[in-house]
C-alpha positions in Angstrom: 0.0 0.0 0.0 1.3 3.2 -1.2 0.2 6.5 0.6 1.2 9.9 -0.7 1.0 12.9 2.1 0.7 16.3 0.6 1.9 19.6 2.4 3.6 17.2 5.0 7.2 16.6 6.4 9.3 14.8 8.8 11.0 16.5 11.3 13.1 14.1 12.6 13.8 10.5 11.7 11.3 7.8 12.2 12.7 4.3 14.3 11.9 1.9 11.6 9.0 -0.6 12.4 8.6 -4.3 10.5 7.1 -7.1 11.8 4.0 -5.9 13.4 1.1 -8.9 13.0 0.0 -7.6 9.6 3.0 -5.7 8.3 6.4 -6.4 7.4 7.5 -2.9 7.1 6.7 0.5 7.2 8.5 2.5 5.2 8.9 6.4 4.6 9.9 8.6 1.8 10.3 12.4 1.2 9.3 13.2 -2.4 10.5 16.7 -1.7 10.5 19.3 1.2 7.3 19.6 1.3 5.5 15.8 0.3 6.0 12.3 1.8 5.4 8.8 0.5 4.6 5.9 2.8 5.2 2.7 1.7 3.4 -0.6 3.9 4.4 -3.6 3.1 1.9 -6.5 4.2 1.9 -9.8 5.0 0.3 -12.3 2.6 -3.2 -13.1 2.3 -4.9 -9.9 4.2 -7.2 -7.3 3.1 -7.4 -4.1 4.0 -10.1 -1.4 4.0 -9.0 2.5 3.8 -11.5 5.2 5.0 -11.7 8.6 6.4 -13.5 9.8 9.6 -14.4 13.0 11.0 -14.5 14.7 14.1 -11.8 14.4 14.5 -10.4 14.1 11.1 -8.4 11.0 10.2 -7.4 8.4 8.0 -7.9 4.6 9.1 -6.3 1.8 7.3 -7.9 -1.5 8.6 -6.0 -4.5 8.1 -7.4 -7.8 8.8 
């Protein structure tokens, strides 16, 4: 799963995170100063549902 994060940056490196029950890895990727790219990398055979909720606002990838 790719994710592409616009008007965003990373202030400080991230400690890298891989092996978590559904994902490998988590990586991250600045696309310039001012965009960053995520890159998930899941285990086999799971699915995965992306939405958006309000109140407050945020973005929920569901991985089962």
């Amino acid at each position: 799963v790719y994710i592409d994060f616009f008007n965003t940056t990373l202030k400080s490196s991230i400690p890298a995170i891989s092996q978590v029950k559904f994902v490998k890895s988590v990586d991250f990727f600045t696309i310039d100063k001012n965009n960053l790219s995520v890159e998930l990398n899941l285990s086999n055979n799971v699915s995965y549902d992306i939405f958006y909720l309000t109140n407050p606002g945020r973005l929920v990838i569901d991985i089962q």
